[in-house]
Structure formats: C-alpha cells, structure tokens
N, C-alpha and C positions, 0 to 999 in steps of 0.2 A: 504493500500500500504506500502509494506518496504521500507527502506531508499536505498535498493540496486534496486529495481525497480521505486524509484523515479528518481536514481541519471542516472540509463540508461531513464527513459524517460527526465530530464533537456540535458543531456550533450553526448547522441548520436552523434548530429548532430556537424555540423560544426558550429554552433550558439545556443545560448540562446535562446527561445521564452517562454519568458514567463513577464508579465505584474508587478509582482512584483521584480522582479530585474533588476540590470543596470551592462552591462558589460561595463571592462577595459580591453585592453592589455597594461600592465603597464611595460614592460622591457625583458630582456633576464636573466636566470640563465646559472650559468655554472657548469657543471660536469664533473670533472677531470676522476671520474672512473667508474660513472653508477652507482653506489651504494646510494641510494636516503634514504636520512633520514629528517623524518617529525617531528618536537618535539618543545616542548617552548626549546628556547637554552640558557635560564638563569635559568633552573632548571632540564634541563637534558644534562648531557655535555656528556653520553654514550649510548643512545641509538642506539640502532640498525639498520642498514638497511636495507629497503623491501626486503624481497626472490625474487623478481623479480629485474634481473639485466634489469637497463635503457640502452640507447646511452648514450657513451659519447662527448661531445661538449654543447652546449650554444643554449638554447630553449627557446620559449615565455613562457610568463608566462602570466595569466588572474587572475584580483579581480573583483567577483561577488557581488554585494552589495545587500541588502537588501534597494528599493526604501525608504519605510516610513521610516526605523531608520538611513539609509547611514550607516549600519555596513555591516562590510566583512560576507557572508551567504557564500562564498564555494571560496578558492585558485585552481587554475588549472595547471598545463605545459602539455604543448603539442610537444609530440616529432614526430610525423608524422602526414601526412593527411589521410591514410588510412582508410578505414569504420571501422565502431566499427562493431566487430561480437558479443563479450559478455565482461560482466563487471563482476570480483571480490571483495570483501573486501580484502584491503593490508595485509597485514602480515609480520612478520618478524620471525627469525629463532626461532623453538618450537614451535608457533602459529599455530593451527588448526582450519579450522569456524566449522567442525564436534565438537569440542568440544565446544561449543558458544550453549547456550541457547536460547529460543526464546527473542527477544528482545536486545540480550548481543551483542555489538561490539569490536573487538581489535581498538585500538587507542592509543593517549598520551593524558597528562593531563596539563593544562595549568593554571598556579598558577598567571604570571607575564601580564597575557594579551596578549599575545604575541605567533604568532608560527612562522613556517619559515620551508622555502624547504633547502637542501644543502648537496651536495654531503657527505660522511662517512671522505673521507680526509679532508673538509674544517671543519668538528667538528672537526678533531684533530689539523687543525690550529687554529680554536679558543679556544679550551684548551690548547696548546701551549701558544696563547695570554693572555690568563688570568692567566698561571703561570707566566707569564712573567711581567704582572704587580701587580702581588700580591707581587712576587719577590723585586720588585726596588720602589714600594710606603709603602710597609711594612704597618703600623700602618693606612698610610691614603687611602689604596684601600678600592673604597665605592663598589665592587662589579661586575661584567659585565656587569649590565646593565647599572650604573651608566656613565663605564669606556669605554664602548664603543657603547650599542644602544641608549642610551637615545638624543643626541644630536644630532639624525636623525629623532626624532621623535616628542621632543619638542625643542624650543626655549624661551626666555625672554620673548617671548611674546604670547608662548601658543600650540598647536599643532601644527604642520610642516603637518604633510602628516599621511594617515594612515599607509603605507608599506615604505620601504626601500632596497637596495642594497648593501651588505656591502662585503669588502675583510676582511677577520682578518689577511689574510701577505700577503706582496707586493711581496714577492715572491715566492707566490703559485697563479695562476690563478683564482680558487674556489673561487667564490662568495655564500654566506647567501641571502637567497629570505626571510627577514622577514617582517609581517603584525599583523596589529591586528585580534584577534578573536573574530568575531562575539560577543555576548555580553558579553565578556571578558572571567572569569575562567570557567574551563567545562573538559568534557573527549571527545576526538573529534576521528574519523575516518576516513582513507582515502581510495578509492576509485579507481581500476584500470583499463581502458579500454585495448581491447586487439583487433587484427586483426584476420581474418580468420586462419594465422600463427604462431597465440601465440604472437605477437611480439608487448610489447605497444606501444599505440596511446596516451594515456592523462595519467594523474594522477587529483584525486580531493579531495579536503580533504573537509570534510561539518562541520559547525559552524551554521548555523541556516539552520533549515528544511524548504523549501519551497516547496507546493505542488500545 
C-alpha cells in the first residue's frame, strides 16, 4: 500500500478508525489568504505555499497520535464537510509527482523537531519578528526558537504540551499551528483531500506511517 492510498483509507471519512491512534481537535488556525505553508519554521523562514489555494478564515485543526509512543503520527485542518472524492500529494510551485520516482515524496524537512500549518503572510510576520528581535537584542538573540517557540512548549519544569498557537504580531490576525513531529527530524509530506469540485476538504501532513 502507498502512503497516498493509506492516507485516503485513515482520513476519508469524517473520523479516524483505527486502533492504533488517538485523535485530538486541539484548536482553530487562521488564514488570512489561503495560501497554506507547511514547514519546521525555525529552519525555513521561505518556503512556499501549496499550488492549491485554501479558504480563507479560521479552521479546526486535529493531532493524531501514535497510541504506544503518544507522538504526533499525522496534523490535519479541515476546511469543509464535504465527501472526499480523491486525494493528492501537496505541492508547491515547480513541483511535479510525474517527476517523483517510485517511493520519492515532495515535503519539508524538519531539523528542530518541530513543524506547523500557517498561512504565506503569517511567515512573513514571523520573519518580520525575528528581524525585529535580532535587531534590538543584537549580540544576545538566542534565535527563534529560543525567542519565541520555546516557552510554549517547555517550562522550568519540563514539557508544557506537544502543539501550540502562536501570533508572531498582534497586528496581523494569522496564527502558527505549531506541533511536534512524530519522532522528531525527518523529510515529511503533506497530503490533500478534494470534493467532487476540486474544492478542498482537509489537508494532512504524515510523521509516522500507520497502517
């Protein structure tokens, strides 16, 4: 079975059935323009956004765990209820699956542990943010993730949560849906359902294969 006919038989439906994972609807994201970029965002501040334009407004989001390890196996948003008629591998602009070998998926690559959903303009408000404190701490900026995801995710006294919701400016709407990845560094691929109309219904990005 390929990962793109796994991922239509896990996530067709309107639920999960399956024995080894536990779903979450853990919050809403927000997308200012439809433009969905999937990426670790403490080691890619430019990536690109899917060829498929989303809705814009503010969707569920779901964390799929893997039971035995409680790591993230697949992030989800859901922008309608509509049936799934068929599912593609994401892409972004140049990307072709004709050019994809057997076995080869497009995806990002995740150095920090870490990936995250978030509209094309909420990356440029968080690289906005991070010139800005590179800017005014000079010598003592530890970084982004230091300076801004780290103390969503740990505390004094050790992990906080696996995921997060973050604004990088209070005056841009656009929320960061970040989460850990399944068992942390990897090359990961995301995943797009569509309706009868062409029109998506989900997005999924896979971190550990379950079948």
């Amino acid at each position: 079975m390929t990962h793109l006919e796994n991922i239509k038989k896990l996530f067709s439906k309107d639920f999960v059935e399956n024995p080894l994972l536990e779903s979450f609807e853990v919050g809403k994201v927000y997308l200012s323009s439809g433009k969905l970029v999937a990426c670790d965002p403490v080691i890619t501040n430019d990536m690109q956004p899917f060829t498929t334009v989303f809705p814009k407004g503010t969707f569920s989001v779901l964390l799929h765990k893997e039971r035995e390890s409680n790591c993230v196996a697949y992030a989800e948003i859901i922008f309608s209820s509509s049936d799934v008629s068929e599912w593609k591998l994401a892409t972004t602009e140049g990307q072709q699956t004709k050019d994809l070998a057997e076995g080869e998926i497009f995806g990002y690559p995740v150095e920090s542990g870490m990936g995250c959903f978030m509209d094309v303009e909420t990356q440029e408000s968080l690289n906005a943010l991070e010139q800005k404190l590179y800017h005014s701490k000079g010598v003592d900026f530890m970084g982004i993730y230091e300076e801004f995801f780290h103390e969503h995710f740990f505390d004094e006294n050790g992990a906080i949560d696996q995921y997060a919701f973050l604004k990088p400016s209070e005056e841009e709407a656009g929320t960061i849906f970040a989460f850990e990845t399944g068992y942390g560094e990897g090359f990961y691929a995301s995943y797009i359902a569509y309706d009868k109309n062409g029109a998506p219904v989900k997005i999924i990005t896979e971190f550990i294969e379950i079948s």
